[in-house]
C-alpha positions as CSV (number, residue, x, y, z in Angstrom):
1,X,160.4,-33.2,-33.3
2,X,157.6,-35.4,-33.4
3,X,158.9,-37.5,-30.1
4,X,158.7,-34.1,-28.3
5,X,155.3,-33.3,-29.6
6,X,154.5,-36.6,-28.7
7,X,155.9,-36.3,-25.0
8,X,154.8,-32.8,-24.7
9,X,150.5,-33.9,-25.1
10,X,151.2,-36.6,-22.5
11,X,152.5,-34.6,-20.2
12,X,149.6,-32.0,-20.5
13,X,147.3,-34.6,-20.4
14,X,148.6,-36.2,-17.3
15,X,148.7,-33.0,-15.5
16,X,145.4,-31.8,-16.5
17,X,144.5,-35.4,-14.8
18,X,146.4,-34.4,-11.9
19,X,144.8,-30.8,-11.8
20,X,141.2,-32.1,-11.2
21,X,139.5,-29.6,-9.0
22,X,137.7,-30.4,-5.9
23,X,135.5,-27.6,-3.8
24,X,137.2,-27.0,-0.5
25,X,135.1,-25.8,2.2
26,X,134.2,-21.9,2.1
27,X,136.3,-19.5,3.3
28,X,136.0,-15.7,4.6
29,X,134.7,-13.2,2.3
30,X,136.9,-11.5,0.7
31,X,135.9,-7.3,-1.3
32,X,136.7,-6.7,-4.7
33,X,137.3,-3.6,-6.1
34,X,133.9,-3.3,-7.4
35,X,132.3,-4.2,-3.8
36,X,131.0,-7.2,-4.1
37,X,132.8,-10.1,-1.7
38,X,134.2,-13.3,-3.4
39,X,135.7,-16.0,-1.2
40,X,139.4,-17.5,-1.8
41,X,138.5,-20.7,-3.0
42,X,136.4,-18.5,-5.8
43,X,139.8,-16.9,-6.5
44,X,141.6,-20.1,-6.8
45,X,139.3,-21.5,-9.3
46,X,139.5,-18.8,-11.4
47,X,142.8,-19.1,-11.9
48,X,143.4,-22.8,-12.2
49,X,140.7,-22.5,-14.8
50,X,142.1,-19.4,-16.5
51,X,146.1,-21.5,-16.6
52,X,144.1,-24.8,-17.7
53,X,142.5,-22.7,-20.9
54,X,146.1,-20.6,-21.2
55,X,147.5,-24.2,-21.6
56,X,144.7,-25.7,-24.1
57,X,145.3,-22.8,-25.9
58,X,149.5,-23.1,-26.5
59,X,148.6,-27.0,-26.8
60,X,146.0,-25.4,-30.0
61,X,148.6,-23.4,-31.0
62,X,151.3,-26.4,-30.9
63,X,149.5,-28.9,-32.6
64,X,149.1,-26.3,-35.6
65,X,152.1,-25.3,-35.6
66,X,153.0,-29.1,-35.7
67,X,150.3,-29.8,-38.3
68,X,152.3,-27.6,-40.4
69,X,156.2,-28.5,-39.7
70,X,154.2,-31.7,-41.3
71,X,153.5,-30.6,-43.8
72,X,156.4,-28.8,-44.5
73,X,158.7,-31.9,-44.1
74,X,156.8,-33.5,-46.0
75,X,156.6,-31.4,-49.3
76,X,160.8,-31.1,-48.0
77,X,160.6,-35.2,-48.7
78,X,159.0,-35.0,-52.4
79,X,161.4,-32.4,-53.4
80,X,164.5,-33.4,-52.3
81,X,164.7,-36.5,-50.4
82,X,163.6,-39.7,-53.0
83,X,163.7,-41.9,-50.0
84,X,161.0,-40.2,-48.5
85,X,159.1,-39.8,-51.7
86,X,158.8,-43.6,-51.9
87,X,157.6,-43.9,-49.0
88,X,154.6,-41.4,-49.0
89,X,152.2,-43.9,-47.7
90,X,154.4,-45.0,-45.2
91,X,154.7,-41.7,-44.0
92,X,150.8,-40.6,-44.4
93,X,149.9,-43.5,-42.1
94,X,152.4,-42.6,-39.5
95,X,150.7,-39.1,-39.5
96,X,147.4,-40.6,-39.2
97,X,148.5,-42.6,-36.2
98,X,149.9,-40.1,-34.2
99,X,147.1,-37.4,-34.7
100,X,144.7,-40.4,-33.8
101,X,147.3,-40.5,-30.6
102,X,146.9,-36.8,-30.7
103,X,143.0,-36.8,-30.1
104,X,143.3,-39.9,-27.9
105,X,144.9,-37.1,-25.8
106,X,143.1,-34.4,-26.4
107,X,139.5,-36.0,-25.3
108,X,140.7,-36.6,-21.6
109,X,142.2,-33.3,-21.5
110,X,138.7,-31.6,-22.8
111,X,136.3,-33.9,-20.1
112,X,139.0,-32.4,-16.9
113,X,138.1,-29.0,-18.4
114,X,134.3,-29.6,-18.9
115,X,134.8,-31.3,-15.1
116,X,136.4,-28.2,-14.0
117,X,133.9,-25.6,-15.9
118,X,131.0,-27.6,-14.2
119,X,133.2,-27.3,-10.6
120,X,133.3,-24.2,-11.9
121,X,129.9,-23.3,-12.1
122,X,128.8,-25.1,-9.0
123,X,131.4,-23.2,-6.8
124,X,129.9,-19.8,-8.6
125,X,126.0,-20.9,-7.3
126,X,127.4,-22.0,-4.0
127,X,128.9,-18.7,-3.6
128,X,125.5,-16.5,-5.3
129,X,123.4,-18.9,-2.8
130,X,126.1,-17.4,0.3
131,X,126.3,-14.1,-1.0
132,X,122.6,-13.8,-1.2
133,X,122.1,-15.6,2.4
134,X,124.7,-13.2,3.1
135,X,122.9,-10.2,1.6
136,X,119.7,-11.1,3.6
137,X,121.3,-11.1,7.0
138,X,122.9,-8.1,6.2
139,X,119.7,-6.4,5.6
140,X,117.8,-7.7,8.6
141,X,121.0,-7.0,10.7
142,X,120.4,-3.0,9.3
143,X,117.0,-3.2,9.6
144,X,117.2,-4.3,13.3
145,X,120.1,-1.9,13.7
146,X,117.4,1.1,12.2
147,X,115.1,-0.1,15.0
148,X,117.3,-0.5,17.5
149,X,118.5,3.1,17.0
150,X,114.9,4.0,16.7
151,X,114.1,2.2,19.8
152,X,117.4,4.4,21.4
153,X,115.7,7.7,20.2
154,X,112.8,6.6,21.8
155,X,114.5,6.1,25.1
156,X,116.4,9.0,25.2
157,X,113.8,11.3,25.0
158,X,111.8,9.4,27.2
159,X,115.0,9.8,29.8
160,X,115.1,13.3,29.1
161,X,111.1,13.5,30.1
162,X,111.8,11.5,33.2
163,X,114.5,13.8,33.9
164,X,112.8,17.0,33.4
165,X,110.2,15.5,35.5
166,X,112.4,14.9,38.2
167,X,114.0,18.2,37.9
168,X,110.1,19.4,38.2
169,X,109.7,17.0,41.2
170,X,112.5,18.3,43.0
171,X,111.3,21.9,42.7
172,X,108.1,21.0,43.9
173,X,109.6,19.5,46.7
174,X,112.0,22.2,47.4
175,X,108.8,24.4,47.7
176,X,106.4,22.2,49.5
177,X,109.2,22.0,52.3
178,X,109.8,26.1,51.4
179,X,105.8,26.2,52.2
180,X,106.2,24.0,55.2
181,X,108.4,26.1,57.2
182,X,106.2,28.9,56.5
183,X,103.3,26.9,57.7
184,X,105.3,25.9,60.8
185,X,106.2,29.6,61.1
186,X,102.6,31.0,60.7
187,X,101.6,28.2,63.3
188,X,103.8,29.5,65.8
189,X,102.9,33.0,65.7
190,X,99.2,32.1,65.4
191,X,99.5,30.2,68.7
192,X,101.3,33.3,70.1
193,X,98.7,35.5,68.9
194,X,95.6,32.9,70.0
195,X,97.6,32.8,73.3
196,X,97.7,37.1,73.6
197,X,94.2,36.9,72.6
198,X,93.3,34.3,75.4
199,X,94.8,36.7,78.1
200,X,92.9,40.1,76.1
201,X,89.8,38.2,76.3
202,X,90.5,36.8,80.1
203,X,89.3,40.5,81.4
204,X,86.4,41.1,79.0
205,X,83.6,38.7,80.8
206,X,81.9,42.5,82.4
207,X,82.3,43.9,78.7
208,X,80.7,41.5,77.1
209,X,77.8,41.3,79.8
210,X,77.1,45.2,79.5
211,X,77.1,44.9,75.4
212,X,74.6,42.4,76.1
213,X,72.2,44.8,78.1
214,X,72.8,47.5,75.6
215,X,71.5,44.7,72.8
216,X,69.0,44.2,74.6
217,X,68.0,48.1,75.1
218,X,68.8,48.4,71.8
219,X,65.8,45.6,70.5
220,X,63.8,47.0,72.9
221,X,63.9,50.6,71.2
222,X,63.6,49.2,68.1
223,X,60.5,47.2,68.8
224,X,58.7,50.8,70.2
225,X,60.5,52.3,66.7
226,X,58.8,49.7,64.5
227,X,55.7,50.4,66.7
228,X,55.5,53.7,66.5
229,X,56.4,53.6,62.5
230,X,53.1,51.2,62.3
231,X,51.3,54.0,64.3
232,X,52.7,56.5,61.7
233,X,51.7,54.2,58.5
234,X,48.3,54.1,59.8
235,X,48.0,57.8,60.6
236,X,49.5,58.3,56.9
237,X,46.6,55.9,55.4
238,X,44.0,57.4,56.9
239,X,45.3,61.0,56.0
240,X,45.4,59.5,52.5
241,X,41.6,58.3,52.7
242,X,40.9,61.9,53.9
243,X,42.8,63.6,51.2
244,X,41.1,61.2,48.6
245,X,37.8,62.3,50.5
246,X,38.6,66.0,49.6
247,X,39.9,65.4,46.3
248,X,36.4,63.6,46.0
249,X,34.3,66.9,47.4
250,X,36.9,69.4,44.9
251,X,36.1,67.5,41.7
252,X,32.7,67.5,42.0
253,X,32.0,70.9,43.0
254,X,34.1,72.0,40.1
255,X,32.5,69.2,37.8
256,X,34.3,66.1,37.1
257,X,35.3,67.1,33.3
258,X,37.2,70.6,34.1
259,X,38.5,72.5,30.9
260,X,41.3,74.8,30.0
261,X,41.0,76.5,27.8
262,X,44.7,77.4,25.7
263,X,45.0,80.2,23.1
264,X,47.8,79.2,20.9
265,X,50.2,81.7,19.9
266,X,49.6,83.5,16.0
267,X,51.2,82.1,13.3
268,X,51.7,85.8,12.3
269,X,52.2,88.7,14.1
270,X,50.4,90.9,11.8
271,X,47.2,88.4,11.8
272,X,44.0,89.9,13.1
273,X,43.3,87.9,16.6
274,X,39.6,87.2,17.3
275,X,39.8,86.1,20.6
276,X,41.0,87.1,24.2
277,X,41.0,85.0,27.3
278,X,41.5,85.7,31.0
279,X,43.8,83.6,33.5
280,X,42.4,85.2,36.6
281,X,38.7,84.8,35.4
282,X,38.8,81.8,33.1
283,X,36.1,83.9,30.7
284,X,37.6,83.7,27.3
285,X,36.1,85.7,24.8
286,X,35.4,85.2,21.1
287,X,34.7,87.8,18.3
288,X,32.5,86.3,15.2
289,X,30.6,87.3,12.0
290,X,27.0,85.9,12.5
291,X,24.7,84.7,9.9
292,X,23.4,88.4,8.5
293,X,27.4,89.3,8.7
294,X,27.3,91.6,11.7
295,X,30.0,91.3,14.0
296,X,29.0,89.6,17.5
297,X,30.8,88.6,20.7
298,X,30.6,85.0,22.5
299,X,31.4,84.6,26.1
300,X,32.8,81.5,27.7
301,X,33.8,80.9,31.2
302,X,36.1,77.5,32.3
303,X,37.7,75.9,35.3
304,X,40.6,77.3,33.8
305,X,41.8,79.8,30.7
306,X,45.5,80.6,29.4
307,X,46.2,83.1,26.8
308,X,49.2,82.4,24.1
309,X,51.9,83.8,26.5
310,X,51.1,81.0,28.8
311,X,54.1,78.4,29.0
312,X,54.0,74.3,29.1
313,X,54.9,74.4,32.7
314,X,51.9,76.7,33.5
315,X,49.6,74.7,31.5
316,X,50.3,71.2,33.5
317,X,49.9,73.3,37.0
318,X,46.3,72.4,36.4
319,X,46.7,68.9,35.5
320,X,49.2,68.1,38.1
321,X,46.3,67.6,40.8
322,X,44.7,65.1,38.6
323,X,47.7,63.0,37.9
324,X,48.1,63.4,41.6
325,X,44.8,62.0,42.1
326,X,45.9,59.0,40.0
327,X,48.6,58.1,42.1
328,X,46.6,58.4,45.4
329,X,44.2,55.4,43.0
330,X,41.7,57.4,41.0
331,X,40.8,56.6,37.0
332,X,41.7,59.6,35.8
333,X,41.8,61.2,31.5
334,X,43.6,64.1,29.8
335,X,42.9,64.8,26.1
336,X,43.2,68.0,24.2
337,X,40.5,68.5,21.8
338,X,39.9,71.3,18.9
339,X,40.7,72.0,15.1
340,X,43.6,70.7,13.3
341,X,47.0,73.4,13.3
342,X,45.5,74.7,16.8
343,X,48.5,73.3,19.0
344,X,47.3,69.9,20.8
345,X,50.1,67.7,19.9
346,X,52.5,70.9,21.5
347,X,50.6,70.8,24.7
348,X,50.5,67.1,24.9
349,X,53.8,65.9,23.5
350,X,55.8,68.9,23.2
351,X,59.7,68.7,22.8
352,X,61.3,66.1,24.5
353,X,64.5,67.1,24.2
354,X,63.8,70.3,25.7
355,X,63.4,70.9,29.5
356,X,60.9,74.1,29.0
357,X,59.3,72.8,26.0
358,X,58.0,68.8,27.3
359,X,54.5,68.7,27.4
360,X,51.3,66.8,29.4
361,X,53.1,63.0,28.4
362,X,56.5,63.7,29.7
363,X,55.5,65.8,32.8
364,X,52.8,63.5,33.5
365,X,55.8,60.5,34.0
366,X,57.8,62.3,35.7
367,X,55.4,63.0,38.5
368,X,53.9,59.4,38.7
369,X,58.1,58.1,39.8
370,X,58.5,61.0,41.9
371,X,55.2,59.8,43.8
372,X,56.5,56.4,43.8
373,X,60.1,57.5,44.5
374,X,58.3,59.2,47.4
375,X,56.0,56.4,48.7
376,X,59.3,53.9,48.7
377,X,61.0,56.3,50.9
378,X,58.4,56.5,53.1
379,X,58.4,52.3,53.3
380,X,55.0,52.5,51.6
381,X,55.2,49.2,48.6
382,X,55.8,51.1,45.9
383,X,53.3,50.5,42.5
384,X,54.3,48.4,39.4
385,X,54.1,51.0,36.1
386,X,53.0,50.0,32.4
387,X,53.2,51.7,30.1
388,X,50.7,50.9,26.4
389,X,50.3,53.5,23.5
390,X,48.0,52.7,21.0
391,X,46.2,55.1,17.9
392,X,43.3,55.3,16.5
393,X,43.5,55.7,12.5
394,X,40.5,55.1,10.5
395,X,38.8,53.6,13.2
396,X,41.6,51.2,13.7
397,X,43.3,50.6,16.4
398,X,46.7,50.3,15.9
399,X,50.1,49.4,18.4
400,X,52.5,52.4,18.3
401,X,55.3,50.3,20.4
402,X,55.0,47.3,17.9
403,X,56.3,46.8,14.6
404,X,54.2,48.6,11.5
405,X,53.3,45.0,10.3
406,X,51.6,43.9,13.8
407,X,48.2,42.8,13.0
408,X,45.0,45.4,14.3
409,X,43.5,44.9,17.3
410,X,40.0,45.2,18.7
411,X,38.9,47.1,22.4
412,X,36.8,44.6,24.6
413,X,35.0,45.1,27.7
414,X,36.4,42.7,30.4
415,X,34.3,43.2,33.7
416,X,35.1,47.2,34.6
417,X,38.2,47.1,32.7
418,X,39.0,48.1,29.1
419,X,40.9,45.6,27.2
420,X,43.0,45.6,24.3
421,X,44.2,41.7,23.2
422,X,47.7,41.8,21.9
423,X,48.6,45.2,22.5
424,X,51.8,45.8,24.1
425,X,52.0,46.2,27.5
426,X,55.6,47.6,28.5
427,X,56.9,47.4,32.3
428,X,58.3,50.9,32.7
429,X,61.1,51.3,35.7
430,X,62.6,54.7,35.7
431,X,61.1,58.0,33.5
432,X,64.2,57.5,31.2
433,X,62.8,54.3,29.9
434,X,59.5,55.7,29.7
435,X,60.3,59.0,27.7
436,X,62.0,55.8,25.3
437,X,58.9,53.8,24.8
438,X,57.1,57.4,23.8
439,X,59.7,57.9,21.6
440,X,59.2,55.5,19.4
441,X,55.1,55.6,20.0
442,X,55.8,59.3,18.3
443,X,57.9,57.9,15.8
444,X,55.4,56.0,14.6
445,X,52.2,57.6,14.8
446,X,50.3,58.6,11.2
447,X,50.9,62.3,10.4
448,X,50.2,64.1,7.2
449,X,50.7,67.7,5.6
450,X,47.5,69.8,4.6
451,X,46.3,72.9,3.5
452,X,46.2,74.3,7.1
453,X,48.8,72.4,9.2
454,X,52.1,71.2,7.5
455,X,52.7,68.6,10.2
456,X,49.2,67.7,11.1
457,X,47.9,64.7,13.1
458,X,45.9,61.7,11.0
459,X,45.0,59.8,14.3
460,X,44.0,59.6,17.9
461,X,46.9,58.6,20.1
462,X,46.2,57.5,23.3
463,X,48.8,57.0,26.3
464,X,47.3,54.7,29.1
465,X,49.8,54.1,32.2
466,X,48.2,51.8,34.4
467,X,49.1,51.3,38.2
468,X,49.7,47.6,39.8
469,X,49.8,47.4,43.5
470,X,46.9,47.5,45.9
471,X,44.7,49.3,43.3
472,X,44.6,48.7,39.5
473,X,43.7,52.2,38.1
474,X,44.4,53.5,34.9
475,X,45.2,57.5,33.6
476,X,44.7,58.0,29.8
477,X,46.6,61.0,27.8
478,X,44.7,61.1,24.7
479,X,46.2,63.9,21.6
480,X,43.2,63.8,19.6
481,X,43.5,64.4,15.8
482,X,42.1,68.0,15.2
483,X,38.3,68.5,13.5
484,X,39.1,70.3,9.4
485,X,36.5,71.5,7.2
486,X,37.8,69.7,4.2
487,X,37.2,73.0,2.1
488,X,40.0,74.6,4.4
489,X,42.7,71.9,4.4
490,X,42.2,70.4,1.0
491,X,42.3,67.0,2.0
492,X,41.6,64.6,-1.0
493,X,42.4,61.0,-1.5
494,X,44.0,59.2,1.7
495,X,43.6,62.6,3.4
496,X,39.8,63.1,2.7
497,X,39.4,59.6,4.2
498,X,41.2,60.4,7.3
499,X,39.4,63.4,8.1
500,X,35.9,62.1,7.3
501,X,37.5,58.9,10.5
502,X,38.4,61.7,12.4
503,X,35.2,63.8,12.3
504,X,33.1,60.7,12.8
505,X,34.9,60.0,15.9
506,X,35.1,63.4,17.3
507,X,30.7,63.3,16.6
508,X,30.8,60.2,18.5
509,X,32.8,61.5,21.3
510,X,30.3,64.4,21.3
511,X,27.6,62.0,21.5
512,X,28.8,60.2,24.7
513,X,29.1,63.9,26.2
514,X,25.7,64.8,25.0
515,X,24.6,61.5,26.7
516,X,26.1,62.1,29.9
517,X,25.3,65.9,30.4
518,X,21.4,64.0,29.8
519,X,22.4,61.6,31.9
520,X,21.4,58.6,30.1
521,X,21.1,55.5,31.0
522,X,22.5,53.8,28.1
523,X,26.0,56.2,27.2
524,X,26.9,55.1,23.3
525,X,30.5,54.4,24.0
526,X,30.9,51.3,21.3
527,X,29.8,53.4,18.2
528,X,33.7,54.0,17.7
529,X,36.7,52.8,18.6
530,X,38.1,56.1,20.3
531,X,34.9,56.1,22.7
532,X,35.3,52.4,23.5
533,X,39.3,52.9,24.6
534,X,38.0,56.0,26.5
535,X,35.1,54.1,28.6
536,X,37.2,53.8,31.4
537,X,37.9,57.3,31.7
538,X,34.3,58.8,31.2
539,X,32.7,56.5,33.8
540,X,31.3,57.5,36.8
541,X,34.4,58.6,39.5
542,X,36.9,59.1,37.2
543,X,38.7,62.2,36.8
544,X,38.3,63.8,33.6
545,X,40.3,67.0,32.0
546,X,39.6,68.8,28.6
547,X,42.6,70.8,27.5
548,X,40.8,73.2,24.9
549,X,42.8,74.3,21.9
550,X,41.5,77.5,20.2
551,X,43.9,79.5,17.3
552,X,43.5,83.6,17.4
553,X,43.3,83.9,14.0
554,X,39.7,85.6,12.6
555,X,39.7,83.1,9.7
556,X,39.3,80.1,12.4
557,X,36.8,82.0,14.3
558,X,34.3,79.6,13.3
559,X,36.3,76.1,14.3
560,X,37.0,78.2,18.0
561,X,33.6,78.8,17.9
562,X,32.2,75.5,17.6
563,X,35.5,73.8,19.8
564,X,34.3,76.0,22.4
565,X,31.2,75.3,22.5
566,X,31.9,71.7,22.6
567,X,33.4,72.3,26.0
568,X,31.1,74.5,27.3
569,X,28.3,71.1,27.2
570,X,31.5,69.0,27.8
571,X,31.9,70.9,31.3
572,X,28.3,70.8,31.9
573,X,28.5,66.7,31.9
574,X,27.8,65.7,35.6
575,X,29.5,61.7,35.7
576,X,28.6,61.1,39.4
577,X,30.9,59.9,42.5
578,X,32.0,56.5,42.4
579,X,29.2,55.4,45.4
580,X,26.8,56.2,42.4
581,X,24.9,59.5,43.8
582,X,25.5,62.5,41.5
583,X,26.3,65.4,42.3
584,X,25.8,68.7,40.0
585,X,28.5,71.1,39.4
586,X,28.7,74.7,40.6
587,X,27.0,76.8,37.9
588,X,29.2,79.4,35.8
């Protein structure tokens, strides 16, 4: 037993010798089941190391197992064997020999495993070091392979753009040659055509020659034509300084300020009417209590006089010749005067939207295109038109086509001209645009209900279209704010103050008429601001017209008696001729 023990280590030992391990040179990868690669040579070393620790462990297992068979004999030799039992020593030493032989041949056998673990080990960095090489090539091989298949993408669309443009290409050139043989087509039939027209225009040499003479008849006719219209412009110029001559001798044997004299209808049909007037005549006549309370009747006689059945239309028959006399380049003035509730603001503005009902503004406009409608038509240079409105309000002059805020202004005397700095001056092209401008003057003007008119006026306005062309005259349509005994209309506060304004200016305007029927030298036109803005129209050849506005009723007998007495000095004003000789109206 214990020669084959014996026999059995050395052979192990020699073979674990024999079994030294030595790296071969790497091989091909090789996949596991998990996925990661392992070489060959890996695999061999595994299991050489895995048989050289199967055999240390039987070699364990038979040394113990020997260890014990020892043992066993030997406690076998005390009991039964007193040979052996003597020789216990003997025996003892023998063991300790051989398990000294038994470790002699262990030791080698443990270094060629520590040898092979270490191979081991350096085959299983080796191979880490390769699989991680391995790893890194793989990932820049997939990296390069992402950018080579981006790098495709790329140049596939890029061939499908160069394709598309050739498709586009090829149209283009299908159509440019489609184009061409139209060209080539239009070509020939225009060299047909130029080659009819050369044999058409072969025979026309006499046509063309007798057009020529009929050219030149023609210029000739139209050189007489334009002759003959100078001729006529001439004639039509001086027929104009005649009429303007006449207008001239009319005015001032009827006066330069002529009045009408306009009854308004009664409120009430069953009011008791005080006064009468005559359209054929122009006597109006006024019924009134004098001082001691006896009844007495006044007599008045006017250019004109037009009871309350008299229409709009009838009234501006008489101021048509004036605004006539404006566009032939007269300064010419319009205002209707008298007490408050008496009808001025109806004869003046009237109802725009109404045809029947527009008064002196509206009608006035109209004419002034029609004239220049006319002198256009006629090849006469027509007139620029501009339009200001402006009102008077507390002796304040005030800009209706500005904004309420705009500052006040102030009249100034510029030469022979009346100026307002900063007030609007609108460029008016049609009546439409006109009849807008007053629109909104009207909107804007300061009105007021009292005691005896529920609408009534608190200010002057004052329209002044002004003429731009070869003469630079001016017409003024002035609605004067109506005269009120405060005691009558009950004006207090704001309203007291505007009708103590409005009195002071009407005086005023009396004075400069009191002054020019004395025929002063110095006329008091800057003691207020209504007298200053009407300068220009109260001078010396101007054209002036008083539209008197009377109401029927007895208890305004005594406003009608003083309005018309106002007019009967007013139309006894003689202003003069614009050479500067007066002349003195026909007496009434």
């Amino acid at each position: 037993f214990f020669f084959w023990r014996e026999r059995k280590v050395r052979s192990m030992a020699t073979d674990a010798r024999r079994k030294r391990v030595v790296a071969p040179p790497p091989e091909p990868l090789v996949e596991e089941e998990d996925g990661v690669e392992k070489s060959p040579l890996m695999q061999r070393i595994e299991k050489r190391a895995e048989g050289a620790i199967a055999e240390f462990k039987d070699w364990l297992r038979f040394v113990w197992d020997g260890e014990a068979d020892c043992e066993g004999l030997r406690r076998v030799g005390q009991c039964f064997s007193p040979t052996r039992a003597g020789n216990k020593e003997k025996h003892e030493t023998e063991l300790l020999e051989r398990e000294m032989r038994v470790e002699s041949g262990v030791l080698p056998l443990v270094k060629a495993m520590e040898e092979a673990v270490s191979v081991a080990e350096s085959a299983s960095r080796d191979l880490d070091a390769h699989t991680e090489r391995t790893r890194t090539l793989a990932t820049e091989a997939l990296s390069r392979a992402q950018i080579a298949e981006k790098l495709l993408g790329k140049a596939l669309v890029h061939l499908s753009e160069l394709q598309e443009a050739y498709s586009s290409m090829e149209a283009g050139r299908s159509k440019a040659q489609q184009a061409r043989q139209a060209m080539e087509e239009r070509l020939k039939d225009a060299q047909a055509n130029e080659k009819l027209y050369n044999e058409a225009l072969a025979g026309k040499d006499e046509e063309v020659e007798r057009l020529r003479r009929e050219l030149e008849d023609m210029t000739k006719a139209r050189e007489m034509a334009d002759e003959r219209a100078s001729k006529f412009e001439r004639c039509w110029e001086e027929e104009m300084r005649q009429r303007r001559s006449l207008q001239e001798t009319v005015f001032a044997l009827q006066g330069n300020i002529r009045i009408l004299c306009r009854i308004k209808p009664p409120c009430s049909g069953n009011a008791r009417k005080c006064i009468a007037a005559s359209s054929m005549t122009g006597e109006v006549e006024l019924e009134n209590a004098s001082a001691d309370g006896r009844m007495q009747l006044s007599k008045f006689e006017f250019s004109y006089a037009l009871d309350e059945k008299a229409s709009q239309t009838d009234v501006y028959k008489t101021v048509s010749p004036l605004v006539g006399a404006f566009c032939d380049g007269a300064d010419a003035c319009v205002f209707a005067y008298g007490q408050t509730g008496s009808g001025k603001t109806h004869t003046m503005q009237g109802d725009l939207a109404s045809e029947g009902q527009r008064g002196v503004f509206a009608r006035a406009l109209d004419d002034i295109f029609l004239h220049a409608s006319t002198r256009e038509a006629g090849g006469i240079p027509a007139y620029t038109v501009t339009v200001t409105m402006l009102e008077v309000y507390n002796d304040t002059v005030r800009d209706l086509l500005a904004p309420a805020s705009a500052s006040l202004l102030d009249v100034k005397m510029g030469g022979s001209r009346v100026r307002v700095p900063g007030a609007t001056e609108l460029a008016v092209g049609d009546a439409e645009q006109a009849m807008r401008a007053l629109e909104e003057g009207k909107r804007r003007r300061a009105t007021a209900s009292t005691g005896m008119n529920a609408d009534s006026s608190r200010s002057h306005m004052v329209l002044s279209v002004r003429l731009s062309g070869k003469s630079n005259n001016v017409l003024h349509l002035v609605d004067l704010a109506g005269s009120e005994r405060v005691q009558r209309s009950g004006a207090e506060g704001t309203q007291l103050c505007e009708a103590q304004h409005i009195n002071r200016s009407l005086s005023a305007l009396g004075d400069v008429v009191a002054a020019l029927q004395r025929q002063e030298r110095h006329i008091p036109y800057r003691n207020s601001k209504l007298t200053s803005l009407l300068q220009e129209g109260l001078r010396p050849g101007s054209k002036v017209m008083m539209l008197v506005c009377v109401a029927p009723e007895s208890c305004s007998a005594r406003e009608s008696l003083s309005t018309l007495g106002f007019a009967q000095r007013a139309q006894a004003v003689m202003l003069g001729s614009p050479d500067g000789k007066k002349r003195r109206p026909v007496s009434t």
